[in-house]
C-alpha positions as a Markdown table, in Angstrom:
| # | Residue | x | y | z |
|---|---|---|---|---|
| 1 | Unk | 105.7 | 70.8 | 90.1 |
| 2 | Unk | 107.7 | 68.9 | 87.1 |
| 3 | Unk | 108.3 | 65.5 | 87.3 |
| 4 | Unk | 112.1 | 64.2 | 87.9 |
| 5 | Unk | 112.2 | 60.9 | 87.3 |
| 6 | Unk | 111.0 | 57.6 | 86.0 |
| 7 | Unk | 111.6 | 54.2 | 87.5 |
| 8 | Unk | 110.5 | 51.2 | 86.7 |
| 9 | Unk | 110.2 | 47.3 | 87.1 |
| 10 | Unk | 110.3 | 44.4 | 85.7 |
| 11 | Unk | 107.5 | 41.5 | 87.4 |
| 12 | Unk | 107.2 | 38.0 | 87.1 |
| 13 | Unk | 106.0 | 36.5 | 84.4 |
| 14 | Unk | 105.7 | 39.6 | 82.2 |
| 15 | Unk | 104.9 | 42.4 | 84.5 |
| 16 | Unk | 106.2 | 46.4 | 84.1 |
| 17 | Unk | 105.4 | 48.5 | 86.6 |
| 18 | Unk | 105.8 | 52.4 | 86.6 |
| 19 | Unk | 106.5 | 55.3 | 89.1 |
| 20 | Unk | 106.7 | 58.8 | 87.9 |
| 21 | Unk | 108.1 | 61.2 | 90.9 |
| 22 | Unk | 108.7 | 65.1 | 90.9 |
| 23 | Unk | 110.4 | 67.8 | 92.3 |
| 24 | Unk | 107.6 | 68.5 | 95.3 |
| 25 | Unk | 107.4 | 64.5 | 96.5 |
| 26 | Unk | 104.9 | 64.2 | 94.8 |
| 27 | Unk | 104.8 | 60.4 | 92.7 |
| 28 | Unk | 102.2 | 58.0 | 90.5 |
| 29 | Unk | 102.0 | 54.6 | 90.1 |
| 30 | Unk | 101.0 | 52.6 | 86.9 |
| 31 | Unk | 101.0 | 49.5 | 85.0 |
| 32 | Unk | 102.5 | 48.7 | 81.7 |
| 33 | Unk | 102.1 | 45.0 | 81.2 |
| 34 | Unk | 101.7 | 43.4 | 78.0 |
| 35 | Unk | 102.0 | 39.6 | 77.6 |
| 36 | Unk | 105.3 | 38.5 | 76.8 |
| 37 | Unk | 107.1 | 41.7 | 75.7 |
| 38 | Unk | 108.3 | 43.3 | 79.3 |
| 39 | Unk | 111.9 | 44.1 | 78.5 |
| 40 | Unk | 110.6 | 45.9 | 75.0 |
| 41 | Unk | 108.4 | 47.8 | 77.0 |
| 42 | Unk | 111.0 | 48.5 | 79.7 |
| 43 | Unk | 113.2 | 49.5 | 76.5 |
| 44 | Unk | 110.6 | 52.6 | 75.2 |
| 45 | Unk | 110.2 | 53.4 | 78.7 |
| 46 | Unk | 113.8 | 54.3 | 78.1 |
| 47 | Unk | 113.4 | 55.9 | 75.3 |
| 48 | Unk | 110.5 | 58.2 | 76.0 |
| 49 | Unk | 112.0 | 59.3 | 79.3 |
| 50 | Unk | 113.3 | 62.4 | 77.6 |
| 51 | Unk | 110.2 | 63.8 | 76.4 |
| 52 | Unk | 108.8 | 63.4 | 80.1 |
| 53 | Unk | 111.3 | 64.7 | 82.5 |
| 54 | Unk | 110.7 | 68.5 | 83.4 |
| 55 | Unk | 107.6 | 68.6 | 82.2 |
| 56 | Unk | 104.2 | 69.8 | 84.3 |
| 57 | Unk | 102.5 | 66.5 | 85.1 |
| 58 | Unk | 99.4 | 67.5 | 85.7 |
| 59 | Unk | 98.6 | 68.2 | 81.8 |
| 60 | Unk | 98.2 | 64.5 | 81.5 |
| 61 | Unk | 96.3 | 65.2 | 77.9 |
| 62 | Unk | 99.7 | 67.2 | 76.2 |
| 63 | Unk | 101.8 | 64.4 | 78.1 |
| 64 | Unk | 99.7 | 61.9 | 76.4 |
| 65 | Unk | 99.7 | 63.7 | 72.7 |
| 66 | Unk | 103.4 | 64.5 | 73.4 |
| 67 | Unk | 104.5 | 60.7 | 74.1 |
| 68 | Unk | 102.9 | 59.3 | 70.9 |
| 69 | Unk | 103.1 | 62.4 | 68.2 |
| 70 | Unk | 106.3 | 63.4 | 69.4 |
| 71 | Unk | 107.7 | 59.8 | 68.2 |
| 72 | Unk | 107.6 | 59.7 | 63.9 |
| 73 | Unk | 107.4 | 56.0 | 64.5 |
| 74 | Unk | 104.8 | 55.2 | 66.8 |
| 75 | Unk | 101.6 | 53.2 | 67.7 |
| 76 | Unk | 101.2 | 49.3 | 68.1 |
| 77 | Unk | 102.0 | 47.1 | 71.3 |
| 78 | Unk | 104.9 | 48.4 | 72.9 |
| 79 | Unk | 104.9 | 51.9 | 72.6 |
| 80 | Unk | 101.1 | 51.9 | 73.8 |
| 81 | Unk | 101.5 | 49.9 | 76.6 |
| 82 | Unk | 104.3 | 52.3 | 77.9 |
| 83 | Unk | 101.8 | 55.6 | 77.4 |
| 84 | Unk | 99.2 | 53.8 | 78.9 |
| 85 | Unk | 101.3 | 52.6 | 82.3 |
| 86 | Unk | 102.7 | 56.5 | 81.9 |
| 87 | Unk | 98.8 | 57.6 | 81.6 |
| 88 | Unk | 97.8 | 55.5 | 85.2 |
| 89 | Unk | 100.9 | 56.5 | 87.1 |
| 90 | Unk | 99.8 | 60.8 | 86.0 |
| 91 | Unk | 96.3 | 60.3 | 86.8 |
| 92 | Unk | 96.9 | 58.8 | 90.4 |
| 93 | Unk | 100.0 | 61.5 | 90.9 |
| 94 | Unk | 97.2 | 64.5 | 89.9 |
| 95 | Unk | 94.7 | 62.6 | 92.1 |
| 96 | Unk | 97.3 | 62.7 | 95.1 |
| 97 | Unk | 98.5 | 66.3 | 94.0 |
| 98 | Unk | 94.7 | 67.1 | 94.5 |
| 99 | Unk | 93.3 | 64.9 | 97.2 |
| 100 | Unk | 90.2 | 62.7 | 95.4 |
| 101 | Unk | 90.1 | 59.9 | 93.6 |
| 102 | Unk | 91.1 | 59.3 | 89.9 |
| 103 | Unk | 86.8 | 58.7 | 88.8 |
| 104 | Unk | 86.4 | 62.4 | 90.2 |
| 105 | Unk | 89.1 | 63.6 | 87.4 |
| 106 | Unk | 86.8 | 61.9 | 85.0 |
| 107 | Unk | 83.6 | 63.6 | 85.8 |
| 108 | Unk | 82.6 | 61.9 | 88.5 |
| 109 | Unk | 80.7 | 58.6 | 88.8 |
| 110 | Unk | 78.0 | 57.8 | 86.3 |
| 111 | Unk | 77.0 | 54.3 | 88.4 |
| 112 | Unk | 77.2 | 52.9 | 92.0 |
| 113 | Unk | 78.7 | 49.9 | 91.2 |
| 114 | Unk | 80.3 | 47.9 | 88.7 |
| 115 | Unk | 79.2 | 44.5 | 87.5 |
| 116 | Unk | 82.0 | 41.7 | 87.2 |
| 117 | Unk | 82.9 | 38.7 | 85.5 |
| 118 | Unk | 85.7 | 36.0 | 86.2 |
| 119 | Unk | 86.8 | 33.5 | 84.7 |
| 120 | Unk | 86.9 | 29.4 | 84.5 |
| 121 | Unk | 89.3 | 27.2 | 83.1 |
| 122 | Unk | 89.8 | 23.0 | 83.2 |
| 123 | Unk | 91.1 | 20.2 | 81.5 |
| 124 | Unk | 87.8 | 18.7 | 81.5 |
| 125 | Unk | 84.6 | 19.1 | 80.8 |
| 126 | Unk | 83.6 | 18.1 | 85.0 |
| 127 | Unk | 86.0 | 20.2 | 86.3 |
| 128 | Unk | 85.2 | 22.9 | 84.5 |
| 129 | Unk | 81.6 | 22.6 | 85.1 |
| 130 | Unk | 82.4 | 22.3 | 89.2 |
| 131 | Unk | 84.4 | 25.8 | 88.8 |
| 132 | Unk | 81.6 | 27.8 | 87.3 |
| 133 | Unk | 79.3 | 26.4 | 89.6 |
| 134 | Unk | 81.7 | 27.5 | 92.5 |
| 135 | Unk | 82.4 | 31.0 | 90.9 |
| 136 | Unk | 78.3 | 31.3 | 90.4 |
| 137 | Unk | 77.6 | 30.9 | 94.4 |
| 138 | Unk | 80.0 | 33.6 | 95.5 |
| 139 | Unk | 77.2 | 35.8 | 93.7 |
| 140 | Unk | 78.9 | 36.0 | 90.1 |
| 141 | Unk | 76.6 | 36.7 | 88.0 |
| 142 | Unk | 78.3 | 36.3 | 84.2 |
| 143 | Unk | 81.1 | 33.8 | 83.6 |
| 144 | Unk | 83.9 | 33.5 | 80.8 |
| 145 | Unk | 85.3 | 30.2 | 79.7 |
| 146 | Unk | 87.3 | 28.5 | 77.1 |
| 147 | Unk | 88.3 | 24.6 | 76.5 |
| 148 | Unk | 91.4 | 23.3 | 74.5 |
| 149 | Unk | 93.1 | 23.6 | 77.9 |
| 150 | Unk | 94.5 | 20.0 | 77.8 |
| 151 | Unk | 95.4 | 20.9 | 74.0 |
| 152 | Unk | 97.8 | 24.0 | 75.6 |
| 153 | Unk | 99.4 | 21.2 | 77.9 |
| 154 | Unk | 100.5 | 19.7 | 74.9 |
| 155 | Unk | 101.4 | 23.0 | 72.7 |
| 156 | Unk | 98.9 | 21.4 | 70.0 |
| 157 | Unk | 95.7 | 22.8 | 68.6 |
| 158 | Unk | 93.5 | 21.7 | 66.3 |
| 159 | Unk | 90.1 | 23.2 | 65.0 |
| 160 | Unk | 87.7 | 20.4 | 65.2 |
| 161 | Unk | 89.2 | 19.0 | 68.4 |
| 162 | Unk | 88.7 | 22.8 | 69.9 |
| 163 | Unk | 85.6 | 23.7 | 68.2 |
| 164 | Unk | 84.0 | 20.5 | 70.1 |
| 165 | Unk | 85.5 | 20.9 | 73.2 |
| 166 | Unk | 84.3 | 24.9 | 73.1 |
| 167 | Unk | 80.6 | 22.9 | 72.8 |
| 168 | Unk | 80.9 | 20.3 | 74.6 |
| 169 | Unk | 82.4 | 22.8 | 78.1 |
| 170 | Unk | 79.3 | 25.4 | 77.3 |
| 171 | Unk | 76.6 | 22.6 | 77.2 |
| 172 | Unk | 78.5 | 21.7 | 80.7 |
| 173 | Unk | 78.7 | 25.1 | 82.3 |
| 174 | Unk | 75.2 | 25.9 | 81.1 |
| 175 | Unk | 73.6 | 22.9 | 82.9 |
| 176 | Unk | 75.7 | 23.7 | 86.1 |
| 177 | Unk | 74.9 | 27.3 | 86.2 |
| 178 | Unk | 71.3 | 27.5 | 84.4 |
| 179 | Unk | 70.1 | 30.3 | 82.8 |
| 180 | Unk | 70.4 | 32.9 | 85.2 |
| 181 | Unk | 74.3 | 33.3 | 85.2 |
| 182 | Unk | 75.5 | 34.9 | 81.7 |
| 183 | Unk | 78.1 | 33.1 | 79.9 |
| 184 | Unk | 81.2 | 34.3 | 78.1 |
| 185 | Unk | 82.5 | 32.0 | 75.5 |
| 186 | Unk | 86.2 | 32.5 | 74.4 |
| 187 | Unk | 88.0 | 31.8 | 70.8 |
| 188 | Unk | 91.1 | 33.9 | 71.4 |
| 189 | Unk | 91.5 | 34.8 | 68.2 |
| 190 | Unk | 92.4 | 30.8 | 67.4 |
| 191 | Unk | 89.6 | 30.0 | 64.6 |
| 192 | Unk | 89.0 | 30.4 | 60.9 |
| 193 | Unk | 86.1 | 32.0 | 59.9 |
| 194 | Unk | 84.0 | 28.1 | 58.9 |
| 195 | Unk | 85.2 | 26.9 | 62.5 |
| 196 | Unk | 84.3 | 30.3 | 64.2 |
| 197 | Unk | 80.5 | 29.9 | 62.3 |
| 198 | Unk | 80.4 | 26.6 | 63.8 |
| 199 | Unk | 81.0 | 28.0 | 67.0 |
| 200 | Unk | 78.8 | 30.5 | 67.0 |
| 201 | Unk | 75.9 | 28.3 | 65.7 |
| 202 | Unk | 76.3 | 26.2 | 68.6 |
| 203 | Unk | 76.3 | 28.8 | 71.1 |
| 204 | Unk | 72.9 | 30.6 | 69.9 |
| 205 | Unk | 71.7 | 27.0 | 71.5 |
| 206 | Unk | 72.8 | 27.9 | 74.8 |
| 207 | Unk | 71.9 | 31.7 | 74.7 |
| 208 | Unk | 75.6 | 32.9 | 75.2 |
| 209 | Unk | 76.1 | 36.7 | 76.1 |
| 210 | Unk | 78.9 | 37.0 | 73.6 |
| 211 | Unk | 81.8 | 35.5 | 71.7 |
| 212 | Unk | 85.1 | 36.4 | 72.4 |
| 213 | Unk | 87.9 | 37.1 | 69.6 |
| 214 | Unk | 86.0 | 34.6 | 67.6 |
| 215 | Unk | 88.4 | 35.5 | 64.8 |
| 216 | Unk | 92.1 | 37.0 | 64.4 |
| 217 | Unk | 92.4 | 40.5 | 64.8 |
| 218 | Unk | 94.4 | 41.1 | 61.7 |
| 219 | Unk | 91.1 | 41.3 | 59.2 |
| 220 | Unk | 88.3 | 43.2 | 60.5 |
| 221 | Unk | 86.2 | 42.7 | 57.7 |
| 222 | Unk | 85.8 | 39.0 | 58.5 |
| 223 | Unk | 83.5 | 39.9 | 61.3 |
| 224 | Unk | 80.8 | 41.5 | 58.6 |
| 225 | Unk | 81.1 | 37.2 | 57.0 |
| 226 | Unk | 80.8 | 36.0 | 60.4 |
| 227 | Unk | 77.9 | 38.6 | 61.7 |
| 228 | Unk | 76.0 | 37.7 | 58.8 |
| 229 | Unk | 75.7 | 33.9 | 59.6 |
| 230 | Unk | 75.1 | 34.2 | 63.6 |
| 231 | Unk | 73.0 | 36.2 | 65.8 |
| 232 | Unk | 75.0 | 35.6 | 69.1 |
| 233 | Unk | 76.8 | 39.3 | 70.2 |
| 234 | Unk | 80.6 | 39.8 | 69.3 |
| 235 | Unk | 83.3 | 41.7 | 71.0 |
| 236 | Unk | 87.3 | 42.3 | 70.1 |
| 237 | Unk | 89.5 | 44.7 | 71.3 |
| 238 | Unk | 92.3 | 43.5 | 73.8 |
| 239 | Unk | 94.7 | 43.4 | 70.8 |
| 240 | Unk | 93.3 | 46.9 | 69.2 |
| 241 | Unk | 96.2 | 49.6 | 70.8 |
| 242 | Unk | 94.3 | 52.7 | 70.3 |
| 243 | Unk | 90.7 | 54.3 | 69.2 |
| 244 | Unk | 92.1 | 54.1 | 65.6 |
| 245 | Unk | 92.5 | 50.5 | 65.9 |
| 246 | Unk | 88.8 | 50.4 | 66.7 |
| 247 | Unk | 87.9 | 52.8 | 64.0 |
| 248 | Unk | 86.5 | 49.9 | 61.4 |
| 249 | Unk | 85.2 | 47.7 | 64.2 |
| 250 | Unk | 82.9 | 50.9 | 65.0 |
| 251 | Unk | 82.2 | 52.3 | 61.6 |
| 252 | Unk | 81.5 | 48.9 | 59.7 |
| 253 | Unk | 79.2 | 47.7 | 62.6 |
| 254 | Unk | 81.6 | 45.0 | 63.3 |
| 255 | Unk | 80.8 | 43.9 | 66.8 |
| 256 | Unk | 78.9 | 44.4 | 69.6 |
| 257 | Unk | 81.0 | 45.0 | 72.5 |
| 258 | Unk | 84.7 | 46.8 | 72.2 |
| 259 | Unk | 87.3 | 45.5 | 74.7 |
| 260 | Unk | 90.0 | 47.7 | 75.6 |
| 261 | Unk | 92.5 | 47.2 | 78.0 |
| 262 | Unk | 93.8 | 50.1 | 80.0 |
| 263 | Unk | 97.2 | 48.8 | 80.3 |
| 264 | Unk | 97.2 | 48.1 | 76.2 |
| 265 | Unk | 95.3 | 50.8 | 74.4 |
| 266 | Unk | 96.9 | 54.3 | 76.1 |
| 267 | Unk | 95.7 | 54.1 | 79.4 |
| 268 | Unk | 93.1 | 56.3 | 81.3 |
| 269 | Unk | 92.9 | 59.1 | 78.1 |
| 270 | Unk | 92.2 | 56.6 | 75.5 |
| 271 | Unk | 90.0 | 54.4 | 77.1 |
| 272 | Unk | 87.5 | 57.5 | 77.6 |
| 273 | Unk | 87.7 | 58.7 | 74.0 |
| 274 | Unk | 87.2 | 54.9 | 72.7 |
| 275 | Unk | 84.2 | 54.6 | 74.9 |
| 276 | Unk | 82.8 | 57.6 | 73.8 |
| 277 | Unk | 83.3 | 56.7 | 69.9 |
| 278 | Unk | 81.7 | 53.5 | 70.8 |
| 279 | Unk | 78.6 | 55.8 | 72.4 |
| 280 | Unk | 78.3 | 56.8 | 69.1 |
| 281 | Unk | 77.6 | 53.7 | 67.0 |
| 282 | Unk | 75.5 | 52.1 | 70.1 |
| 283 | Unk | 78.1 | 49.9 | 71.2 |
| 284 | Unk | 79.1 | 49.2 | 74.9 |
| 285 | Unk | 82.6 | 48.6 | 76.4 |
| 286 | Unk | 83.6 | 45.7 | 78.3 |
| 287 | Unk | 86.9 | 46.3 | 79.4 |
| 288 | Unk | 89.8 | 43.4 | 79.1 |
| 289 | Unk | 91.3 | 43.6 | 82.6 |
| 290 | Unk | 94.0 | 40.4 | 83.0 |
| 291 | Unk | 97.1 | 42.1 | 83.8 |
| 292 | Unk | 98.3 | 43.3 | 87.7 |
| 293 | Unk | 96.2 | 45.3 | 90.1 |
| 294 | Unk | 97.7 | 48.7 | 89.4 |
| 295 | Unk | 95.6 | 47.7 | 86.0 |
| 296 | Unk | 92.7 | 46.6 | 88.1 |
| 297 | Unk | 92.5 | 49.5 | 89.9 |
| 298 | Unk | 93.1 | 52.5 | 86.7 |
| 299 | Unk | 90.4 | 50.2 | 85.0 |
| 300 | Unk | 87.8 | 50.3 | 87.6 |
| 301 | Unk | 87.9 | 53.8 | 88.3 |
| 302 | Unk | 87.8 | 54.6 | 84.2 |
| 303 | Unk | 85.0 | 51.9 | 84.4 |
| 304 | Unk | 82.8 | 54.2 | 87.0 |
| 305 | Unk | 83.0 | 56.8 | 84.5 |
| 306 | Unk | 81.5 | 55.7 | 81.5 |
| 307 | Unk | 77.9 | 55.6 | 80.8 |
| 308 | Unk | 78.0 | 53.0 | 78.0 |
| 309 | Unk | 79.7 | 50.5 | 80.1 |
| 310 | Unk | 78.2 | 46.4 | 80.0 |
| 311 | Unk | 80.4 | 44.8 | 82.5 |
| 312 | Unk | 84.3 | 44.7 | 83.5 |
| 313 | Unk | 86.4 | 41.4 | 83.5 |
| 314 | Unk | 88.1 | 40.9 | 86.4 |
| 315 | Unk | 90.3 | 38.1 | 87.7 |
| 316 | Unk | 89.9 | 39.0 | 91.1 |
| 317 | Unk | 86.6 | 37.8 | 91.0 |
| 318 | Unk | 88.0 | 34.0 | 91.2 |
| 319 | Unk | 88.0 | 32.7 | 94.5 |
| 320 | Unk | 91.5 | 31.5 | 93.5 |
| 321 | Unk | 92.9 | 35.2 | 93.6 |
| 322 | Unk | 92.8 | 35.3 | 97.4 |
| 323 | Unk | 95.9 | 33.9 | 97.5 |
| 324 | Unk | 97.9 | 36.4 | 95.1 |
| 325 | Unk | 96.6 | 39.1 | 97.0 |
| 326 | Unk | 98.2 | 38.1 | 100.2 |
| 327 | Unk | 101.6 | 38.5 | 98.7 |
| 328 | Unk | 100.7 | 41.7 | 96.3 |
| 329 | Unk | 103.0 | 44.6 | 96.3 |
| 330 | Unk | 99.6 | 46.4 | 95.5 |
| 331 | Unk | 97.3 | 47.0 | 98.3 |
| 332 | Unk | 94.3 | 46.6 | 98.3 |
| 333 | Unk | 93.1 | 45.3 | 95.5 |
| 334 | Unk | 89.0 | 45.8 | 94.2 |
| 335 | Unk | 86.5 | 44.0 | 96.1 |
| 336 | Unk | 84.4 | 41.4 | 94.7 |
| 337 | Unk | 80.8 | 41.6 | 96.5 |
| 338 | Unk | 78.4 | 39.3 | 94.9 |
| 339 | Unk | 79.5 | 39.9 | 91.1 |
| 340 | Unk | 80.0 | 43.8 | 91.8 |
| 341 | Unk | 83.0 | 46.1 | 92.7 |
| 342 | Unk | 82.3 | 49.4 | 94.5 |
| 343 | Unk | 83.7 | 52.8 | 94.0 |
| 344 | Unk | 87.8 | 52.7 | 95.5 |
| 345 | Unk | 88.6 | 54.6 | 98.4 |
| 346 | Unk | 91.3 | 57.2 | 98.9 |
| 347 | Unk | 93.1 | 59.4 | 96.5 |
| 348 | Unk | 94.6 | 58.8 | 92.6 |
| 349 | Unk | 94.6 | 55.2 | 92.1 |
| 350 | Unk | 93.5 | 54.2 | 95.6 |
| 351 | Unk | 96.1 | 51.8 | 96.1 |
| 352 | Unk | 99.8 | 51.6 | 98.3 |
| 353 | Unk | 102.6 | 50.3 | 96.8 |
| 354 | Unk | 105.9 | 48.6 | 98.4 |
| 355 | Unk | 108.5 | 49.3 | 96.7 |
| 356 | Unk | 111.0 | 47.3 | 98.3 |
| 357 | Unk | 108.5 | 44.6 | 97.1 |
| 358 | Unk | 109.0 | 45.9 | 94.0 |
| 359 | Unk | 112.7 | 45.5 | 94.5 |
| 360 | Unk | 112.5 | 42.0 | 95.6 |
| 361 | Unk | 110.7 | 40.5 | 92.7 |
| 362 | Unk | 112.5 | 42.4 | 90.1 |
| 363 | Unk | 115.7 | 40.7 | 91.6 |
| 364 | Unk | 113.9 | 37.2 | 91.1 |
| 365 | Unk | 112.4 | 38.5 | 87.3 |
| 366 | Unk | 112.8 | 35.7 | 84.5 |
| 367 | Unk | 111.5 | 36.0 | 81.0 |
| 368 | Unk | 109.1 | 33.9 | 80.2 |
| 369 | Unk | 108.0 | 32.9 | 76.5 |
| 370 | Unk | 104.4 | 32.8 | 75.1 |
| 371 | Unk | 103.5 | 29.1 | 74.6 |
| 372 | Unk | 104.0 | 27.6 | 71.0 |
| 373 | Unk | 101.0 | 26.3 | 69.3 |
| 374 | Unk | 101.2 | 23.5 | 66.7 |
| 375 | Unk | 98.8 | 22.1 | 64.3 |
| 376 | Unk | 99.5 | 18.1 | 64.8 |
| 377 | Unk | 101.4 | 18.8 | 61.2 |
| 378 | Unk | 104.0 | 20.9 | 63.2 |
| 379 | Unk | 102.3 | 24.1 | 61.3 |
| 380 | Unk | 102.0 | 27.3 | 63.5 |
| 381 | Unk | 98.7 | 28.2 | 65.4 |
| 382 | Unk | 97.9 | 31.3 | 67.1 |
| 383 | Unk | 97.4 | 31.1 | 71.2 |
């Protein structure tokens, strides 16, 4: 069997999605969105279809060393987000080719079910609260939130105004929820180190399971400043594109939680070899997992393999994904059943694709740009 071709598309608002085919009908679905960079993906795609066409693929591990040592310029955003959506779309060809699922590739399954979180999001501090509360009764048993919402409406930001808000939602959420739901609080990678301390400080108050991308991911080391003046838990990763990236979050003691996504950080391959550094230094994964439900799905089944796994995010959690599945070119997507998914059924991925779907939205594709933070000086801010 050697594959013959590679087709892709591009999905509204920044989706890329993959299908690798061969000579014996034989074909693989995966996902390479990355926020706000599909045609640069698409563009590699292009690129790297030479290495890929005539090759055997079922040795997904040469395909994968081949895609990214093969290139003399190579790593970061793009060219990772390509492998990995290459990566999916091999594994759930080799699972077709053989007739079991992608988690039986990986060893087999190390749990019965996977533990969820969703997220919440408002413009105020009430409606907020009234989400979580709603996401907590379907069963959910750990939340994610951020504030500055009404700040994003506006494309302005400012660091006391969001530091409060981040305090003033939690003490919200918290008294909504109580103590028995876990709560995720989120900096996206928008704070200074004082204003991340601050944060931090407050959340100890309102025993948060960690903070999210309290800092920017440029400079590592500023987690050891931060660490040193909190005891709440910290994970990073979404933005780290490989197990190198993660090499002085793991080494230096950095964090707590590593957070690679499958769609960013070289799909199915790297996510087990960065979960099984992390083993190593005592630190567990809990996947980012925002993207489309091919993603959902090569996650969920990498997530079922590994033993050091905390908990996956997962947007289909929400009640409000109901409606986006009902008009999916992915079928199905994971269950949600009181905070847990179970195992997916059938072979590869699991899932069934239309392609004339596929088709359709491609036709209707439109770029669209990451929002622009200001300070209220007009200064640049990081969303």
């Amino acid at each position: 069997m050697r594959i013959s071709n590679i087709k892709c598309w591009l999905i509204n608002p920044t989706g890329v999605y993959i299908k690798i085919e061969t000579d014996k009908g034989v074909s693989g679905f995966g996902e390479a969105t990355i926020p706000y960079m599909p045609q640069s993906v698409v563009g590699i795609l292009k690129d790297m279809k030479g290495y890929l066409l005539g090759e055997d693929p079922l040795r997904i591990e040469y395909l994968w060393q081949s895609l990214f040592r093969d290139l003399f310029m190579r790593g970061g955003p793009v060219h990772m987000a390509a492998i990995s959506g290459i990566d999916m779309a091999l594994y759930d060809l080799k699972g077709k080719a053989y007739g079991v699922p992608v988690y039986e590739l990986l060893g087999g399954l190390v749990r019965n079910k996977v533990r969820l979180y969703g997220h919440v999001a408002d413009e105020t501090k009430e409606g907020i609260a009234e989400k979580a509360k709603r996401l907590a009764d379907t069963g959910c048993t750990m939340i994610r939130f951020r504030a500055f919402h009404d700040s994003d409406a506006r494309n302005e930001f400012d660091f006391a105004a969001g530091a409060a808000q981040q305090t003033e939602y939690l003490e919200a959420i918290r008294n909504a929820v109580g103590d028995k739901v876990d709560l995720i609080l989120e900096c996206h990678g928008r704070y200074d180190l004082p204003w991340a301390v601050k944060i931090a400080q407050e959340a100890e108050k309102h025993n948060v399971f960690f903070l999210e991308d309290p800092l920017r991911q440029e400079n590592p080391a500023l987690m050891a400043a931060l660490r040193a003046q909190t005891k709440v838990p910290i994970a990073t990763g979404e933005r780290s594109h490989s197990k190198w990236d993660f090499r002085e979050l793991f080494v230096n003691n950095l964090i707590d939680y590593a957070r690679p996504d499958v769609c960013h950080c070289g799909g199915i391959t790297e996510m087990k070899k960065i979960a099984a550094f992390a083993e190593v230094y005592g630190i567990s994964l809990v996947p980012h997992n925002t993207q489309g439900p091919l993603a959902y799905a090569a996650c969920l089944h990498t997530a079922f393999t590994i033993d050091n796994l905390a908990v996956v995010e997962a947007m289909y959690a929400n009640p409000e994904s109901v409606s986006k599945k009902a008009k999916s070119p992915v079928t199905p997507w994971p269950d949600c059943i009181k905070g847990y998914s179970y195992p997916p059924k059938g072979p590869g991925l699991g899932v069934e694709v239309d392609e004339a779907m596929l088709d359709q939205a491609e036709a209707g594709f439109k770029l669209k740009l990451q929002p622009k933070l200001r300070a209220y000086d007009g200064s640049v801010r990081d969303w």
